[in-house]
C-alpha positions in Angstrom: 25.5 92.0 117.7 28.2 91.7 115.5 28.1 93.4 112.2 30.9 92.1 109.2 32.8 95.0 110.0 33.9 94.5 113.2 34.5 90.7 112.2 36.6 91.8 109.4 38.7 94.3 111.9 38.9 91.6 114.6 40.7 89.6 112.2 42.5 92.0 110.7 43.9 93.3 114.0 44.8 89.7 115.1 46.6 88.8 111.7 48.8 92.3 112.6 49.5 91.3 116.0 50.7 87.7 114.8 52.8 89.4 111.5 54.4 92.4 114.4 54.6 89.0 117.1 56.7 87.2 114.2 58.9 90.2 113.5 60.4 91.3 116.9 60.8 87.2 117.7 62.9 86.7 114.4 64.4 90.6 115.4 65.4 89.1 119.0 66.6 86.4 117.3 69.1 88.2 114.8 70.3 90.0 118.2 71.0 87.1 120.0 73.1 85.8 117.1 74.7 89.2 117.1 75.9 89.3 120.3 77.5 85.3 120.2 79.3 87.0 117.3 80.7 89.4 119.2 81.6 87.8 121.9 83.4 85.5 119.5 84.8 88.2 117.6 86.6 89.4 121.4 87.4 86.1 122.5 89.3 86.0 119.0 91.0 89.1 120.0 91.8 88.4 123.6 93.6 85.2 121.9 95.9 87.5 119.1 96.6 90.1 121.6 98.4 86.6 124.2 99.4 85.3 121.6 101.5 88.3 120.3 102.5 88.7 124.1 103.5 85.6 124.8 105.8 85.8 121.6 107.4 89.5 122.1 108.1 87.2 125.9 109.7 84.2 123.8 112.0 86.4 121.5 113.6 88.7 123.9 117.1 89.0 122.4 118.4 88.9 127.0 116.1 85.6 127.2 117.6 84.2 123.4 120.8 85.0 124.6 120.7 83.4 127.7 119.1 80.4 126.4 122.0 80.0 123.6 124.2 80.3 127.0 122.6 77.6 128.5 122.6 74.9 125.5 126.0 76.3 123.8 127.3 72.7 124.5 124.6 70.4 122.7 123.8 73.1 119.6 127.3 74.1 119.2 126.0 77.7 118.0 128.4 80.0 116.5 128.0 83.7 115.5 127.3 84.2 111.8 130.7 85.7 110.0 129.9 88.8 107.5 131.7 86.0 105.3 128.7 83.6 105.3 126.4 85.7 104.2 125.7 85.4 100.5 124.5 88.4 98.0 121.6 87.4 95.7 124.1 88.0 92.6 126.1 85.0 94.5 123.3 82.7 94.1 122.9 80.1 91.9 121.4 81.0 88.7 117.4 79.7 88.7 116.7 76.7 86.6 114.0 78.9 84.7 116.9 81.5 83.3 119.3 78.7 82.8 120.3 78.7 78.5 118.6 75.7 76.3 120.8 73.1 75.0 121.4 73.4 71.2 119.2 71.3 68.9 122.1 68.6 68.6 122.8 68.2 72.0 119.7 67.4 72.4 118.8 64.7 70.1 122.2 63.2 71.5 120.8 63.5 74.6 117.6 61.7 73.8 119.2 59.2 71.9 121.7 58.0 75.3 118.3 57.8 77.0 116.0 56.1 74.7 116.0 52.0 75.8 116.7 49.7 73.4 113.3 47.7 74.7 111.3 49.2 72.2 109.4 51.7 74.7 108.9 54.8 74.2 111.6 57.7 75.6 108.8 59.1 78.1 109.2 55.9 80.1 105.1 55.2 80.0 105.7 51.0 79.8 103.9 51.6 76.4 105.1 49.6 73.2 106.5 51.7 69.9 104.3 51.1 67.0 
């Protein structure tokens, strides 16, 4: 009948099957996430390339124009004078590059703001020891 060999090879053979079996499911699997992703990935697409369609449609300077035709009365839109424009040397100097106040000044300063309540100048509600 059956010697210990053949047993041995029967299970051998099965325990392949199952471990190859296992592999192309999990494989299919993998694929079938793939291809979701993709067509994700393309529906994503599709919706960038209306999107940037339906703007290049909404900012058509014959379209702006006419629409700044059409509501001239209730925006009371003007064209910008060469005047109006402002050079960045014209600007307002940052608050990071403005000069520090001398040391006096400054005491002074924190002295005007100090209450006489017995707080302290940072305005925590905390009592001066």
């Amino acid at each position: 009948m059956f010697r210990t060999l053949d047993v041995v090879m029967i299970a051998v053979m099965t325990a392949a099957a199952t471990v190859t079996y296992s592999i192309k499911h999990q494989a299919d699997n993998k694929l079938e996430e793939v291809r979701k992703l993709d067509a994700e990935i393309k529906l994503e697409e599709d919706t960038i390339d209306l999107l940037k369609a339906d703007w290049a449609l909404a900012t058509q300077p014959n379209r702006l124009e006419r629409l700044v035709q059409i509501f001239e009365g209730d925006l009371k839109l003007v064209p910008t004078e060469s005047t109006q424009l402002a050079q960045p040397n014209e600007l307002p100097m940052p608050v990071a590059e403005l000069p520090a106040l001398p040391a006096e000044k400054d005491d002074k300063v924190a002295r005007a703001k100090t209450p006489a309540s017995g707080t302290d100048a940072i305005q925590t509600g905390s009592v001066a020891r």
